[in-house]
C-alpha positions as CSV (number, residue, x, y, z in Angstrom):
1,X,-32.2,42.7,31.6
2,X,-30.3,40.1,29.8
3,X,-30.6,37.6,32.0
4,X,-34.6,37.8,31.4
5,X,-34.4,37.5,27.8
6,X,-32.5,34.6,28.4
7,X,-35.2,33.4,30.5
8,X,-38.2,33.4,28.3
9,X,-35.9,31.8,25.1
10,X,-35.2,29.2,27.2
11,X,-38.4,28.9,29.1
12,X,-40.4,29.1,26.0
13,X,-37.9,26.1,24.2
14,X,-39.0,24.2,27.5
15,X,-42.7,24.2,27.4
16,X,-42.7,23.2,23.9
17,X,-41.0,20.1,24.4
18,X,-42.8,18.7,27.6
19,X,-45.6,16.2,27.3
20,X,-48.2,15.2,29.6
21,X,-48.0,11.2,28.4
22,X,-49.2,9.1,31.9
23,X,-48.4,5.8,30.1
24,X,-44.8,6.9,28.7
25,X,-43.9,8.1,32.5
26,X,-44.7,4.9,33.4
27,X,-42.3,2.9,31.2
28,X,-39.4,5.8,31.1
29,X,-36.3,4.4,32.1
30,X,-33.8,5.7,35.1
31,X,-31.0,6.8,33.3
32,X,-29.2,8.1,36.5
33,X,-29.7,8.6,40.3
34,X,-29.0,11.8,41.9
35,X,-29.1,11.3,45.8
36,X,-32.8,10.8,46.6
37,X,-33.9,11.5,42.5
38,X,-33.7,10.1,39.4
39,X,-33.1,11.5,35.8
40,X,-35.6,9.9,32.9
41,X,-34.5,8.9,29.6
42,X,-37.5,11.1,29.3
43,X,-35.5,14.2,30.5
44,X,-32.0,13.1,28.8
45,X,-34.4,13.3,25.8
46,X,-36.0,16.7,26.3
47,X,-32.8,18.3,27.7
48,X,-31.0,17.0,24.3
49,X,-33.5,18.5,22.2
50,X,-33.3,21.9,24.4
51,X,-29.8,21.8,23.6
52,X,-30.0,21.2,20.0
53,X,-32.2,23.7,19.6
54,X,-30.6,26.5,21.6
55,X,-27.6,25.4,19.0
56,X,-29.4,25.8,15.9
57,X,-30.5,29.6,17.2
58,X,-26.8,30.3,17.1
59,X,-26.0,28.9,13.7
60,X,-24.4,25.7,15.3
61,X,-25.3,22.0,15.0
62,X,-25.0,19.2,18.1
63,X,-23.4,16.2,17.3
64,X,-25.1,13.1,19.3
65,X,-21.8,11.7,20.0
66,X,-21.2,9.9,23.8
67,X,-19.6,12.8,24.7
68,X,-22.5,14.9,24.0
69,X,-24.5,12.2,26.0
70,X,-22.4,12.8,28.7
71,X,-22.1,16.8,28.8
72,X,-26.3,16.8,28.8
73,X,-26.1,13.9,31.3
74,X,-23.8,16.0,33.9
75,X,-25.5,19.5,33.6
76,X,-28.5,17.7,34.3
77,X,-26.7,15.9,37.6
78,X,-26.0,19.9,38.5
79,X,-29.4,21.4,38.2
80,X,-31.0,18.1,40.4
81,X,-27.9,18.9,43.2
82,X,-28.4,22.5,43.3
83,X,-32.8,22.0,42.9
84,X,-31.9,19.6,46.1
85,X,-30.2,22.3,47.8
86,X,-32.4,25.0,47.4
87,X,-34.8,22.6,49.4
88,X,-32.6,22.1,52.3
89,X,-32.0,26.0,52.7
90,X,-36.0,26.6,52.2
91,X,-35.1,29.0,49.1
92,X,-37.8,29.2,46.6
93,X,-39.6,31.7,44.3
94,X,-43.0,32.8,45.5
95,X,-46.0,33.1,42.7
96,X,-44.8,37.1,43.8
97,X,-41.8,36.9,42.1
98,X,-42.5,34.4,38.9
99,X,-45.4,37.0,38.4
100,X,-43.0,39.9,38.7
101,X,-40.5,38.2,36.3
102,X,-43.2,37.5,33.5
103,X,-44.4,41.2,34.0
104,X,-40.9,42.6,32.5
105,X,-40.7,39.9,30.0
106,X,-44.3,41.2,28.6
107,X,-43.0,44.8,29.2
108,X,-40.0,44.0,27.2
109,X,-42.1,42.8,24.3
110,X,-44.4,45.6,24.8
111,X,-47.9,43.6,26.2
112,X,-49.4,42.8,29.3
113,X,-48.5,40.0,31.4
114,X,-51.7,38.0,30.4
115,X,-51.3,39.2,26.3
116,X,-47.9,37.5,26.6
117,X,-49.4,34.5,28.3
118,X,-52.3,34.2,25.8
119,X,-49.6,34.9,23.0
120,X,-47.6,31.9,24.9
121,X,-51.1,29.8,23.9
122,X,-51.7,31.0,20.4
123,X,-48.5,29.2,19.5
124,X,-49.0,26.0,21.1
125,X,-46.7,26.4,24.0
126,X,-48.1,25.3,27.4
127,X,-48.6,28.3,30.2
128,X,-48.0,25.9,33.2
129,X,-45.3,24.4,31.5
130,X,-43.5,28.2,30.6
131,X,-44.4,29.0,34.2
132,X,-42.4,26.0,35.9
133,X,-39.4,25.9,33.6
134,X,-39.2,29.8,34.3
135,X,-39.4,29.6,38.3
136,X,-37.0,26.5,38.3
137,X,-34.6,29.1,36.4
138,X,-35.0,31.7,38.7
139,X,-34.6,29.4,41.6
140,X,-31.3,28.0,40.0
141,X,-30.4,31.5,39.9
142,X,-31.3,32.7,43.3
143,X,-29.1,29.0,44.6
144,X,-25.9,30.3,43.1
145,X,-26.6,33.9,44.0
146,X,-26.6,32.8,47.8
147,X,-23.8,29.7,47.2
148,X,-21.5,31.9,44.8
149,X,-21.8,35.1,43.8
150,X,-22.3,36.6,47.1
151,X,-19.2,35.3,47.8
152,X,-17.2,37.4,45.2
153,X,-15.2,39.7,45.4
154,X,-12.9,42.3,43.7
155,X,-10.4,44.4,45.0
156,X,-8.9,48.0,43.8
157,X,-5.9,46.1,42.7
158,X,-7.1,43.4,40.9
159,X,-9.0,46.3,38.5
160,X,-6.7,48.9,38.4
161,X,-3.6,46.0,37.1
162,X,-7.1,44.8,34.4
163,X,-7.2,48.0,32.9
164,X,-3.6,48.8,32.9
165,X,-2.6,45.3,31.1
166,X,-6.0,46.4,28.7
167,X,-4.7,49.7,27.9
168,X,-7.9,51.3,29.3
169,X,-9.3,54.3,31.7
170,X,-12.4,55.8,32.4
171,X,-15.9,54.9,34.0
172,X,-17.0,52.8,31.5
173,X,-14.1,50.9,30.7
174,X,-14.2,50.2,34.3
175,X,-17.5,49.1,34.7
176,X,-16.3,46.4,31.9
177,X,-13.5,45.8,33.4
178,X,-15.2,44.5,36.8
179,X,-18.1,42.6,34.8
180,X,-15.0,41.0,33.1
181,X,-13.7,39.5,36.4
182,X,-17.0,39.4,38.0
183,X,-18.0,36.7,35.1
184,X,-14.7,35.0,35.2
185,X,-14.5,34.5,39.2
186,X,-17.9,33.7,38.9
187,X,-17.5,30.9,36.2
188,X,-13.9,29.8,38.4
189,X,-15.9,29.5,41.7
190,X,-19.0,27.6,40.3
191,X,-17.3,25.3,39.1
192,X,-15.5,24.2,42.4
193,X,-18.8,24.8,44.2
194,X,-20.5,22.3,41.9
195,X,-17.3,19.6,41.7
196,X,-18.1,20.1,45.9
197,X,-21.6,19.4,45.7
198,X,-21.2,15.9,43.5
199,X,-18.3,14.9,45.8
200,X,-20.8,14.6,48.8
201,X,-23.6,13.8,46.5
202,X,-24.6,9.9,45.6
203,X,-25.1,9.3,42.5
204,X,-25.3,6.3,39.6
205,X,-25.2,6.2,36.2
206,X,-27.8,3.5,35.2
């Protein structure tokens, strides 16, 4: 359930910022080149301002320092690799599933799935542009589900020594207990999956 809230926060951010300028696509610069694809200065922009703004929700402010540059500059590299490999192994997300994704986000926020795309109009967001953003989400999601966190695994031991260095016993402390390490393998192992995927990848920074 979280991970769809998370979803239409950062889905809605999205759609606000795109813009549908022909010309400006024209003259956008290639910042970097990620195999067969290319980042914008466009999309170093946008993914900036994402950034910033996802900040500012949590009281915090982003500094537009080089090494900012660079951190917005890499996670885009990622999401191009892991969009690139989602090709290749013919995963996707069907209309099915975007549709049944935007149906619990409306149910969350207690309206139909075309109230919450009308309500996504009335404030000046655009639909196709919430719908895109969202799938490519759900298809980043569905890449590391199949690359990582199938993968992962957690044995008796590894929980029972959790709780006992934790002080803790019980169902429930349990159930946190394996969501702990579940997170923290899956943080460990994404990031050596992802250092794996640029070290066959080709890319330039312009």
């Amino acid at each position: 359930m979280m991970i769809v809230k998370k979803l239409v926060t950062y889905c809605i951010i999205m759609a606000s910022l795109i813009t549908s300028n022909a010309m400006a696509q024209q003259l956008d610069s290639v910042v970097a080149i990620v195999n067969d694809d290319v980042i914008t200065q466009s999309e170093l922009r946008n993914e900036e301002k994402n950034v910033a703004l996802q900040m500012r929700a949590m009281g915090q402010s982003m500094s537009y320092d080089a090494a900012s540059k660079k951190r917005v500059l890499d996670h885009l590299i990622d999401k191009k690799l892991q969009l690139q490999l989602a090709k290749q192994l013919h995963i996707d997300i069907s209309d099915k599933e975007l549709n049944g994704v935007i149906g619990k986000i409306a149910a969350q926020n207690n309206m139909t799935m075309d109230q919450l795309l009308e309500r996504i109009q009335q404030e000046g967001l655009n639909v196709k542009a919430y719908k895109s953003n969202l799938r490519e989400q759900l298809l980043l999601q569905k890449v590391q589900q199949h690359e990582v966190a199938s993968k992962i695994a957690l044995t008796p031991d590894e929980v029972n020594s959790a709780l006992q260095s934790q002080g803790k016993s019980g169902l429930a402390a349990k159930k946190a207990v394996e969501n702990q390490l579940l997170h923290r393998k899956f943080e460990e192992a994404g990031k050596v999956w992802l250092s794996k995927l640029r070290g066959i990848a080709y890319i330039e920074i312009k």
